[in-house]
Backbone atoms as SQL, in Angstrom:
CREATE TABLE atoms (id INTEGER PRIMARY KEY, chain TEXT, resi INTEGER, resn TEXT, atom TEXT, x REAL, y REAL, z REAL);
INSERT INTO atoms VALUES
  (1, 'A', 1, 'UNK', 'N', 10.039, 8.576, 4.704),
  (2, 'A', 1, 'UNK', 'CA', 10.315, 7.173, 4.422),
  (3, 'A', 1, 'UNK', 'C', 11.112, 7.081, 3.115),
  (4, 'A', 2, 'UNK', 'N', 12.491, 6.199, 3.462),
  (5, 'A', 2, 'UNK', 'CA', 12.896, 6.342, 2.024),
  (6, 'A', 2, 'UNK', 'C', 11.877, 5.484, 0.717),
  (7, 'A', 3, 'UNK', 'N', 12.205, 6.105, -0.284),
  (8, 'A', 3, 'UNK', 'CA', 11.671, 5.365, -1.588),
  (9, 'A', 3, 'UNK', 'C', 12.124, 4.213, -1.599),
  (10, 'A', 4, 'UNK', 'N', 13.406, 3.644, -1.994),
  (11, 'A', 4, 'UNK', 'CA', 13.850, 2.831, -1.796),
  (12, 'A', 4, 'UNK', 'C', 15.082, 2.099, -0.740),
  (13, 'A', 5, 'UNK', 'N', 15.083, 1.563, -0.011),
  (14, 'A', 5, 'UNK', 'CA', 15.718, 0.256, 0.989),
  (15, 'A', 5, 'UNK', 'C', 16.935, 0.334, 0.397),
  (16, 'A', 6, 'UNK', 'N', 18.043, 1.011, -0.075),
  (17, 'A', 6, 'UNK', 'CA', 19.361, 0.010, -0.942),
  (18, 'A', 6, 'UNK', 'C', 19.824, -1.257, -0.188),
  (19, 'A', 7, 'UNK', 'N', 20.043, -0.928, 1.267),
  (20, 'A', 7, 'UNK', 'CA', 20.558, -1.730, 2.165),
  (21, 'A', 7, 'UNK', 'C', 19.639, -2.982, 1.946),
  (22, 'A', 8, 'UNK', 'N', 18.292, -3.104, 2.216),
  (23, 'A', 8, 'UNK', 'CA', 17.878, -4.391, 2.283),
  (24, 'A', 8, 'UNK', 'C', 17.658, -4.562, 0.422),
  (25, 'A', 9, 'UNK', 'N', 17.374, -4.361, -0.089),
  (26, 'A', 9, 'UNK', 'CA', 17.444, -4.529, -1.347),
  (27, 'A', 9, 'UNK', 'C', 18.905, -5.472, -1.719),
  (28, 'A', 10, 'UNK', 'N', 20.087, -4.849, -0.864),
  (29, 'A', 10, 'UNK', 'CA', 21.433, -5.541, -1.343),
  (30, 'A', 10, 'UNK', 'C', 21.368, -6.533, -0.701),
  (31, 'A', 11, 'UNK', 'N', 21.042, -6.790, 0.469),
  (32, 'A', 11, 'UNK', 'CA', 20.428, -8.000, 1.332),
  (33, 'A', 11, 'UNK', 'C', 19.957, -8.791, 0.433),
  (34, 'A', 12, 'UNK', 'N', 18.459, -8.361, 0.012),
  (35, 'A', 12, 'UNK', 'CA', 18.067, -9.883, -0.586),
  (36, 'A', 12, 'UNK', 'C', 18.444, -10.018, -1.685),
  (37, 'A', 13, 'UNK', 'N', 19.545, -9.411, -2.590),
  (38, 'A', 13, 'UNK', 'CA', 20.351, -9.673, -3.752),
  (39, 'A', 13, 'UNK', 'C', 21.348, -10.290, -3.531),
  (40, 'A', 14, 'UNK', 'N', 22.101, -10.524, -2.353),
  (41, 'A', 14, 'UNK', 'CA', 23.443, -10.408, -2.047),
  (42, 'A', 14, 'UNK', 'C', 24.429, -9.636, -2.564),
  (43, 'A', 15, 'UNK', 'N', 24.095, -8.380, -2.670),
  (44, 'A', 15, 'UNK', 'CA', 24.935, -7.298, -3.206),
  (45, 'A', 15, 'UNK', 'C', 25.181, -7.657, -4.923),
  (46, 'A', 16, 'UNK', 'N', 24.695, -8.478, -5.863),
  (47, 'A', 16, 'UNK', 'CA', 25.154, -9.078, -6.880),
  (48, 'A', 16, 'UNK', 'C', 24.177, -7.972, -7.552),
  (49, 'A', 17, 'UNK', 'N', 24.833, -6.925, -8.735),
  (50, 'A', 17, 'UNK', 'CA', 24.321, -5.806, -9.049),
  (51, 'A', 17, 'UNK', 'C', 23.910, -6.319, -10.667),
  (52, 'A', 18, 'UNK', 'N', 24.503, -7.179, -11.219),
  (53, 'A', 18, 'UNK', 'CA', 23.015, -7.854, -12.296),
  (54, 'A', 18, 'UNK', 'C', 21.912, -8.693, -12.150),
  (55, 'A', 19, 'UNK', 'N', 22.030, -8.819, -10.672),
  (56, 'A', 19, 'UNK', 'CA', 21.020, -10.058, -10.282),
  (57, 'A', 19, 'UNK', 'C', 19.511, -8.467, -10.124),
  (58, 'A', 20, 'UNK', 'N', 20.228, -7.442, -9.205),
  (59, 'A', 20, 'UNK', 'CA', 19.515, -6.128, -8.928),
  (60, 'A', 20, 'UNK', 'C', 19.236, -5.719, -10.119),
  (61, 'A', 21, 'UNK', 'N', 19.614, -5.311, -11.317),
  (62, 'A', 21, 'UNK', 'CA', 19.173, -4.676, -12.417),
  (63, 'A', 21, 'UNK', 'C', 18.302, -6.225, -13.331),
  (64, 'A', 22, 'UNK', 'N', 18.430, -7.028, -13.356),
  (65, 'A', 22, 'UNK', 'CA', 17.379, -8.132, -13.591),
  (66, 'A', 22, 'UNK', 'C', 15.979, -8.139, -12.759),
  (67, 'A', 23, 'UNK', 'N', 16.087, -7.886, -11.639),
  (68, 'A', 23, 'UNK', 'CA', 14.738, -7.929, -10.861),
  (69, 'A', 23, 'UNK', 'C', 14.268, -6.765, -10.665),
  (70, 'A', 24, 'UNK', 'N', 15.013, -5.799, -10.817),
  (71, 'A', 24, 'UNK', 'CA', 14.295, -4.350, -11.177),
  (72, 'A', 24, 'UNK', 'C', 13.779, -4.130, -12.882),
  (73, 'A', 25, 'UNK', 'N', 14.123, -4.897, -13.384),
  (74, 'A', 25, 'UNK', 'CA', 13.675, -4.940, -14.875),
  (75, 'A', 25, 'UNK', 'C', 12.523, -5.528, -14.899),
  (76, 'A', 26, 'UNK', 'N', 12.371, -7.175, -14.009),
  (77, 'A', 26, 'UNK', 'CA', 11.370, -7.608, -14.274),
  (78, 'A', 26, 'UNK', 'C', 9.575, -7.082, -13.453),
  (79, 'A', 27, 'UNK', 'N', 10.661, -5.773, -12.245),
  (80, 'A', 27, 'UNK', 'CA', 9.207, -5.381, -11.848),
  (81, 'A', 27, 'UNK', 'C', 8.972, -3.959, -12.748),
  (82, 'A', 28, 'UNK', 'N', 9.977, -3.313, -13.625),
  (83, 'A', 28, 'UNK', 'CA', 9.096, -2.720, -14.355),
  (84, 'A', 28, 'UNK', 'C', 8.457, -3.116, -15.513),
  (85, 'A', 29, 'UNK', 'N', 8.939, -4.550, -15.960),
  (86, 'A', 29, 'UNK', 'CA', 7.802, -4.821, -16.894),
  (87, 'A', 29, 'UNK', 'C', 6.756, -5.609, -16.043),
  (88, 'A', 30, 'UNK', 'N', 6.601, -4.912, -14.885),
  (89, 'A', 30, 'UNK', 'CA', 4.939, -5.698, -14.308),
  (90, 'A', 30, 'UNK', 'C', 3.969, -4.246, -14.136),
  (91, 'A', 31, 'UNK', 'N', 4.654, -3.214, -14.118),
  (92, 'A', 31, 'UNK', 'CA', 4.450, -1.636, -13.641),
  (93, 'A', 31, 'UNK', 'C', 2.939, -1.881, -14.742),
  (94, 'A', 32, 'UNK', 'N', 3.035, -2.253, -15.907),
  (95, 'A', 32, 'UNK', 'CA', 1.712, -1.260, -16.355),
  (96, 'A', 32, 'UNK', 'C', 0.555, -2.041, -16.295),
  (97, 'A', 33, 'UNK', 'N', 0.990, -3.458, -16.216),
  (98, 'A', 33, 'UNK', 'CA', -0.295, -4.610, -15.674),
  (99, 'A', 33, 'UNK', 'C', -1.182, -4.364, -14.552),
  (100, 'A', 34, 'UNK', 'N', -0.020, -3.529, -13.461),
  (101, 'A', 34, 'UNK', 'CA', -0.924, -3.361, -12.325),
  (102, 'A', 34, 'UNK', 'C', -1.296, -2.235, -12.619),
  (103, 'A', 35, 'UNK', 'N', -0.775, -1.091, -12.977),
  (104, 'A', 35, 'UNK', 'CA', -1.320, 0.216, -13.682),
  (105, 'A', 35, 'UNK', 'C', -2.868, 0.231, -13.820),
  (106, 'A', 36, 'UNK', 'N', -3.020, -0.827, -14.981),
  (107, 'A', 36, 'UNK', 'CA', -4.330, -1.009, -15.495),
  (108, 'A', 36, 'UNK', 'C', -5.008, -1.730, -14.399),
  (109, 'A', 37, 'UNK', 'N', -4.678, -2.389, -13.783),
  (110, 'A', 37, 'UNK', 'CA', -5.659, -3.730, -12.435),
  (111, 'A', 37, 'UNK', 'C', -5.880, -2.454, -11.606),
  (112, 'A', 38, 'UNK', 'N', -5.417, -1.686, -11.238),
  (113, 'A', 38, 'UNK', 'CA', -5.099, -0.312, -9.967),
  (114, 'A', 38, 'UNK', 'C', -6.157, 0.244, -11.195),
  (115, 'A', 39, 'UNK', 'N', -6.193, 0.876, -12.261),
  (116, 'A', 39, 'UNK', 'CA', -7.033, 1.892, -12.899),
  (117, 'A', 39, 'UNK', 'C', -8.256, 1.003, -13.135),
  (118, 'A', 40, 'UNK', 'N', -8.501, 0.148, -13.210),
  (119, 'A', 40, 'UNK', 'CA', -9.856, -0.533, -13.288),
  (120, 'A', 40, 'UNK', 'C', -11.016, -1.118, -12.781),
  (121, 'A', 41, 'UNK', 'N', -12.325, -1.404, -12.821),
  (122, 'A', 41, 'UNK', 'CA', -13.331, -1.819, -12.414),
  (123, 'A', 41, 'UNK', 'C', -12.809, -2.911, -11.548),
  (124, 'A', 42, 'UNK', 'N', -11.716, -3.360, -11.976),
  (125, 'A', 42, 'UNK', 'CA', -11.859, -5.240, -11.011),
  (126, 'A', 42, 'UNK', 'C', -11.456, -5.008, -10.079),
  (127, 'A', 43, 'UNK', 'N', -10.503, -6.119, -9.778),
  (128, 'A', 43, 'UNK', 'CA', -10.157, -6.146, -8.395),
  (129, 'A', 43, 'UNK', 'C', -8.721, -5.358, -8.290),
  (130, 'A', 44, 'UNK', 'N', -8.958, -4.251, -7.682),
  (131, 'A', 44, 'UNK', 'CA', -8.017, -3.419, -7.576),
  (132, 'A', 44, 'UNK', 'C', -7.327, -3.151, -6.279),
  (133, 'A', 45, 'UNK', 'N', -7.682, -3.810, -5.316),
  (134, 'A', 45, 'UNK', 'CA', -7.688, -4.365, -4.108),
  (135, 'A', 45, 'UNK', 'C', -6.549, -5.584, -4.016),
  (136, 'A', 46, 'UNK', 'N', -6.747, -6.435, -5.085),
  (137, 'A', 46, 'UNK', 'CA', -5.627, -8.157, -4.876),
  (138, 'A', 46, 'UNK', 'C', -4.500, -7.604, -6.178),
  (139, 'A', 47, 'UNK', 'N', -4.587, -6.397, -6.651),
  (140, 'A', 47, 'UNK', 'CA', -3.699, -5.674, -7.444),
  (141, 'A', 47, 'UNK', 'C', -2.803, -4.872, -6.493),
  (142, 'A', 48, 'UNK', 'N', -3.739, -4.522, -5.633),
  (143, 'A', 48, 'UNK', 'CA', -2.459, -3.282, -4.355),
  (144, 'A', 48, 'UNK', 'C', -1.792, -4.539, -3.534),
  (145, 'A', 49, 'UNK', 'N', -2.519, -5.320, -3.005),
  (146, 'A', 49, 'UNK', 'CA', -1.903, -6.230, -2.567),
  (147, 'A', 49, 'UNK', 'C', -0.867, -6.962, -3.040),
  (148, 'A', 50, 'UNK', 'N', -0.728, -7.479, -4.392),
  (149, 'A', 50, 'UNK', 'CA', 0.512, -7.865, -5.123),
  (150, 'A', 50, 'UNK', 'C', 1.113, -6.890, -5.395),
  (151, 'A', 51, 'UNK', 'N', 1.014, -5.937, -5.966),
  (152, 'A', 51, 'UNK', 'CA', 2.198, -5.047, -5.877),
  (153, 'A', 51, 'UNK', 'C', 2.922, -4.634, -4.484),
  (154, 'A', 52, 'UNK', 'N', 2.293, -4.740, -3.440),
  (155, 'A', 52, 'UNK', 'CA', 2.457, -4.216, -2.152),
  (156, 'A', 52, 'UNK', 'C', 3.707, -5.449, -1.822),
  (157, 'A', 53, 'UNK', 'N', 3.312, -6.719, -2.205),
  (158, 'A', 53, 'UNK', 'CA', 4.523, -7.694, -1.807),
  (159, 'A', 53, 'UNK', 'C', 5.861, -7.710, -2.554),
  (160, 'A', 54, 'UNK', 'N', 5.105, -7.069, -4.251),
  (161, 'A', 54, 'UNK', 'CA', 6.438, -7.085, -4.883),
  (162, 'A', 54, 'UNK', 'C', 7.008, -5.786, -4.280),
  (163, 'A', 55, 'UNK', 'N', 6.655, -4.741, -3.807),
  (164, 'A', 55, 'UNK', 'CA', 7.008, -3.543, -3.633),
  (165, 'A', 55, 'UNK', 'C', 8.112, -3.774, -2.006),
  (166, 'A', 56, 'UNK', 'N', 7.760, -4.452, -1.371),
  (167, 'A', 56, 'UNK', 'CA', 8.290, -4.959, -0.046),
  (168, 'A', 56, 'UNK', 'C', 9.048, -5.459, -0.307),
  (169, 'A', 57, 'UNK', 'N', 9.316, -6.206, -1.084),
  (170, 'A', 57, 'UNK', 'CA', 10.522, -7.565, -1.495),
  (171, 'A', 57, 'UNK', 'C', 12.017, -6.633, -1.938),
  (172, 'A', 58, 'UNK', 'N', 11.523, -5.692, -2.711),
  (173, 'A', 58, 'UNK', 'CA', 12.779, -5.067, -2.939),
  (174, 'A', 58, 'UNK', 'C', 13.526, -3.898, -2.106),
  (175, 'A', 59, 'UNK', 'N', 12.750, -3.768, -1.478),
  (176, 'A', 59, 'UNK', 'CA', 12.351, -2.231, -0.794),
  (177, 'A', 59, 'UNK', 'C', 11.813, -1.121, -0.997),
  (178, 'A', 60, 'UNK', 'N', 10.955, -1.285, -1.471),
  (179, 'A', 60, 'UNK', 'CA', 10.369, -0.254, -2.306),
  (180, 'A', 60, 'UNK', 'C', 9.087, 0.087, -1.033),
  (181, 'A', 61, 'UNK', 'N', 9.732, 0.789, 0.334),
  (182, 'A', 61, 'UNK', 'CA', 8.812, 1.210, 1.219),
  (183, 'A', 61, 'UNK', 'C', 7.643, 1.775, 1.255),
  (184, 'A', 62, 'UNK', 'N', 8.141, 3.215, 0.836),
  (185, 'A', 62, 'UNK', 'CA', 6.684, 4.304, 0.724),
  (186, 'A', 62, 'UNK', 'C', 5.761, 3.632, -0.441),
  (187, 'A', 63, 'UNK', 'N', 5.877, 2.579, -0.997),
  (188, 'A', 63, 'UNK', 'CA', 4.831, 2.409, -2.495),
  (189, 'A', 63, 'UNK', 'C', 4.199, 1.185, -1.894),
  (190, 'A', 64, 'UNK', 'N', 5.251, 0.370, -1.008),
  (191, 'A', 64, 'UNK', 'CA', 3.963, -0.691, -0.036),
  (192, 'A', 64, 'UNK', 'C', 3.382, -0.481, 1.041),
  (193, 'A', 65, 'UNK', 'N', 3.884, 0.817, 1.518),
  (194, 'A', 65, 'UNK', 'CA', 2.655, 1.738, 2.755),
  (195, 'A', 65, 'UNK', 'C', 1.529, 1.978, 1.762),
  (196, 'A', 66, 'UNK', 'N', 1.971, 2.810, 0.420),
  (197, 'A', 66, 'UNK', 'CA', 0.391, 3.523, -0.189),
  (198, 'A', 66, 'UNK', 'C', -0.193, 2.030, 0.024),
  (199, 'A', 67, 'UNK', 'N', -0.052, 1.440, -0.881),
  (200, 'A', 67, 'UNK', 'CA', -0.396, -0.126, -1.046),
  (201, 'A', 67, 'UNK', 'C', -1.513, -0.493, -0.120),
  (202, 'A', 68, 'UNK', 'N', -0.756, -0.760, 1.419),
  (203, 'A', 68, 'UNK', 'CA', -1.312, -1.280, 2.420),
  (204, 'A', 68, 'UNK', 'C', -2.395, -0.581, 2.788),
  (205, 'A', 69, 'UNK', 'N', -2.339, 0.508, 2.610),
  (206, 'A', 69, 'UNK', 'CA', -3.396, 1.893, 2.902),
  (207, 'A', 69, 'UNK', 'C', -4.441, 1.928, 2.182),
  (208, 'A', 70, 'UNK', 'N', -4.575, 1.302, 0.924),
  (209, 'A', 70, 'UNK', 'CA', -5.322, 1.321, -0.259),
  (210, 'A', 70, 'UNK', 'C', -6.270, 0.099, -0.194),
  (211, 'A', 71, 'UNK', 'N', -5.628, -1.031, 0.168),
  (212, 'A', 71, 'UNK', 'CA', -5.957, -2.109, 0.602),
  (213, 'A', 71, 'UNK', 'C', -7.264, -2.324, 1.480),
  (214, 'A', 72, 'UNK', 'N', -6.563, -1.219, 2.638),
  (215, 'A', 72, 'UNK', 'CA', -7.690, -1.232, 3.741),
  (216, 'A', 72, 'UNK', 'C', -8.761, -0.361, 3.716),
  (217, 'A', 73, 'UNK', 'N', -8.671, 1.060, 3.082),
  (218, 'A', 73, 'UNK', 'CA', -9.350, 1.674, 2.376),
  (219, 'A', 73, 'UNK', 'C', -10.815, 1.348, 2.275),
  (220, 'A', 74, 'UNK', 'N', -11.570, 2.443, 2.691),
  (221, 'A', 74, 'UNK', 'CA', -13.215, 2.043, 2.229),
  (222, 'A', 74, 'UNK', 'C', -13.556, 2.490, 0.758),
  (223, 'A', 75, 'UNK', 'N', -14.314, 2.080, 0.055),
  (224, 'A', 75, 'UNK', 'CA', -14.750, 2.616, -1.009),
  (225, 'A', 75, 'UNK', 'C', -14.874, 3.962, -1.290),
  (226, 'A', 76, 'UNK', 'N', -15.230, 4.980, -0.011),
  (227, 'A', 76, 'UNK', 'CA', -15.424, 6.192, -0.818),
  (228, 'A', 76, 'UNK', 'C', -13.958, 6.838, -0.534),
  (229, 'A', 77, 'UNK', 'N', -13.216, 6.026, 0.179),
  (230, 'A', 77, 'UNK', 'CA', -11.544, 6.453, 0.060),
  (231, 'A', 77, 'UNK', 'C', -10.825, 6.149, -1.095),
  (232, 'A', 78, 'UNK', 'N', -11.466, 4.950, -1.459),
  (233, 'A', 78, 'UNK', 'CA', -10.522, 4.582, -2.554),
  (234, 'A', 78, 'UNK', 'C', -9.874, 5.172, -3.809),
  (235, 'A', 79, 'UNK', 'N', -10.787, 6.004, -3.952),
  (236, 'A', 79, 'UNK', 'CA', -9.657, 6.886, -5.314),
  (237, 'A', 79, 'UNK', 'C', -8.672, 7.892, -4.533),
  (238, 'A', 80, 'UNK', 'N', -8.775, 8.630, -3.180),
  (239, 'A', 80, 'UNK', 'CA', -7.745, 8.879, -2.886),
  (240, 'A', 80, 'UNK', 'C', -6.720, 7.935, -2.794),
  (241, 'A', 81, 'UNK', 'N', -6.884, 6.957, -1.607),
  (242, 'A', 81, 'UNK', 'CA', -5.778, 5.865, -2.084),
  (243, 'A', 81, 'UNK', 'C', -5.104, 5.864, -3.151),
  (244, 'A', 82, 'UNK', 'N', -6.011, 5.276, -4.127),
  (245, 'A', 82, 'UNK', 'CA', -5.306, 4.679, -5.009),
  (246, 'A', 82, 'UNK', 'C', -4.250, 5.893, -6.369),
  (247, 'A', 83, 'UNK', 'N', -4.688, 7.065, -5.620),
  (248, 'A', 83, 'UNK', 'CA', -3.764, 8.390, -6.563),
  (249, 'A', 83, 'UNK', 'C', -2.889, 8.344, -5.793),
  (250, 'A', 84, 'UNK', 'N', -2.704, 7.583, -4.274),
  (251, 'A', 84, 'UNK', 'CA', -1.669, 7.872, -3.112),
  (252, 'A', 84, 'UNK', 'C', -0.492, 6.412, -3.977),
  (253, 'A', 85, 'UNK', 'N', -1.078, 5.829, -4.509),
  (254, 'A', 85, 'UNK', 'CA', -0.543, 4.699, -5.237),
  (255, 'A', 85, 'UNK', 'C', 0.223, 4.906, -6.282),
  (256, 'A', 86, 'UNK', 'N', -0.876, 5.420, -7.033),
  (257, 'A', 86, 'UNK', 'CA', 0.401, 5.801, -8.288),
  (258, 'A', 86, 'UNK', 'C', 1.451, 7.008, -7.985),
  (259, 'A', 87, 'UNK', 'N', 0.706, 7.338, -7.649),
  (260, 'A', 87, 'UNK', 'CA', 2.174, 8.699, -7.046),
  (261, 'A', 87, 'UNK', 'C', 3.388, 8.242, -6.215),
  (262, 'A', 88, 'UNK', 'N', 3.242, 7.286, -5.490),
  (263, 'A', 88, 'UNK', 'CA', 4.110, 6.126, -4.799),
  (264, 'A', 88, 'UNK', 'C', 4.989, 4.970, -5.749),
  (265, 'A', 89, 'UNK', 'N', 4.349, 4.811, -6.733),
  (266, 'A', 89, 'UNK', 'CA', 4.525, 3.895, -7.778),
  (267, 'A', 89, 'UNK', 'C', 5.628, 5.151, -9.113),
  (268, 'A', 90, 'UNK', 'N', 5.109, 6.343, -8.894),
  (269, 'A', 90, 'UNK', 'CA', 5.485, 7.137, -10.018),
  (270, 'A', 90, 'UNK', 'C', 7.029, 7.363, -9.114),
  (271, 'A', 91, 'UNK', 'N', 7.080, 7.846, -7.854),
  (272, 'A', 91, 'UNK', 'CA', 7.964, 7.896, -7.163),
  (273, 'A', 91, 'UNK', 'C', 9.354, 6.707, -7.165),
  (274, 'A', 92, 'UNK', 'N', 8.657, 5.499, -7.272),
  (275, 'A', 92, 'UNK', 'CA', 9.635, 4.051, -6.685),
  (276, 'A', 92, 'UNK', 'C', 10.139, 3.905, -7.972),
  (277, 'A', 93, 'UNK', 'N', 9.604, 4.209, -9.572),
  (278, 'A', 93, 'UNK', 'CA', 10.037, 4.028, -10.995),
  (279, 'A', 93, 'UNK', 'C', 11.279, 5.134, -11.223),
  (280, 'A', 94, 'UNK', 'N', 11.204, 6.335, -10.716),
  (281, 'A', 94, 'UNK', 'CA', 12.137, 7.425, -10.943),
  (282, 'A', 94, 'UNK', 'C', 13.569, 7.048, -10.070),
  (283, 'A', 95, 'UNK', 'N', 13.146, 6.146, -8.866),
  (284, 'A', 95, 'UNK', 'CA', 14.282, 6.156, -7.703),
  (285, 'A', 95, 'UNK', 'C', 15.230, 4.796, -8.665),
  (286, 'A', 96, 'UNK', 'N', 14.215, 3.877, -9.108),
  (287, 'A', 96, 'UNK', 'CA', 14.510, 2.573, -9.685),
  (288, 'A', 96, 'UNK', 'C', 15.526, 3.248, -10.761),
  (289, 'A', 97, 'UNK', 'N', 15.262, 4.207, -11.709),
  (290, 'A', 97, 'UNK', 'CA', 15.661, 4.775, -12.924),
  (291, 'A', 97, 'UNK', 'C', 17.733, 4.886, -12.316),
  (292, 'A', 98, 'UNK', 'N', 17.644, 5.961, -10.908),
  (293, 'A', 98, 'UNK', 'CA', 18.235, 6.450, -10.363),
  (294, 'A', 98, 'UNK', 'C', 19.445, 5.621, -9.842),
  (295, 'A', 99, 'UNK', 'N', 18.845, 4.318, -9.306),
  (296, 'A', 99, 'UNK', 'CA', 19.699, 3.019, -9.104),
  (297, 'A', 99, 'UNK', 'C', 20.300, 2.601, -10.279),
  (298, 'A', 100, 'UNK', 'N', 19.708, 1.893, -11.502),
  (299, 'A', 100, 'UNK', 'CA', 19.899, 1.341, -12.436),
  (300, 'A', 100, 'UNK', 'C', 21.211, 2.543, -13.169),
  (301, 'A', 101, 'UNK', 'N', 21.294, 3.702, -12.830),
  (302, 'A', 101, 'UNK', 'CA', 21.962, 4.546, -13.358),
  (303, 'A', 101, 'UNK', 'C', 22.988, 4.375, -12.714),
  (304, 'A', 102, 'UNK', 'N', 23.391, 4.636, -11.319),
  (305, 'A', 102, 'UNK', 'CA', 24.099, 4.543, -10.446),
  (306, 'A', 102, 'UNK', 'C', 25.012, 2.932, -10.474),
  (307, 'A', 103, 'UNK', 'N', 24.277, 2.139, -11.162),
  (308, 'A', 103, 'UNK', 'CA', 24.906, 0.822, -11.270),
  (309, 'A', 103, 'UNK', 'C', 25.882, 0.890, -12.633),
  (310, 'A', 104, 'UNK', 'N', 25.607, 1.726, -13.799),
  (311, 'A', 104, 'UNK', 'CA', 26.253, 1.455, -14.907),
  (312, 'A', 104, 'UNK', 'C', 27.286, 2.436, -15.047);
């Protein structure tokens, strides 16, 4: 599965490549909020789930499969999941890096 969608990504940008490096900016400054909601006691569950929509919206595939997977997840799955998450998440930040490079 790719990491990231470019095609639908340029879709819901309309190909406009500061509108793309603006909304890839603003989901990595959301990266460590959910970081911590995903690493913590609470609800780490309506944390995979929002990231899972922001992760969809851009194309960010394989990180809203972990997501969805994590979601549904029983408790004694859940820390696998949720390492299937950040590793998905560690994955979609390096590809993001990769774009943002490719744009300048």
């Amino acid at each position: 599965m790719l990491v990231l969608d470019r095609a639908h990504f340029a879709h819901m940008t309309a190909g406009d490549r500061a509108l793309q490096i603006e909304v890839l900016g603003l989901f990595r400054e959301q990266v460590e909020n959910w970081r911590a909601q995903l690493a913590g006691s609470g609800d780490w569950r309506q944390a995979a789930h929002t990231l899972k929509g922001s992760a969809r919206g851009i194309g960010l595939n394989a990180l809203a499969s972990a997501c969805e997977a994590a979601e549904s997840a029983s408790d004694a799955q859940s820390i696998h999941a949720l390492a299937d998450v950040h590793r998905a998440l560690a994955a979609a930040l390096t590809e993001l890096e990769r774009f943002a490079a490719d744009a300048a």
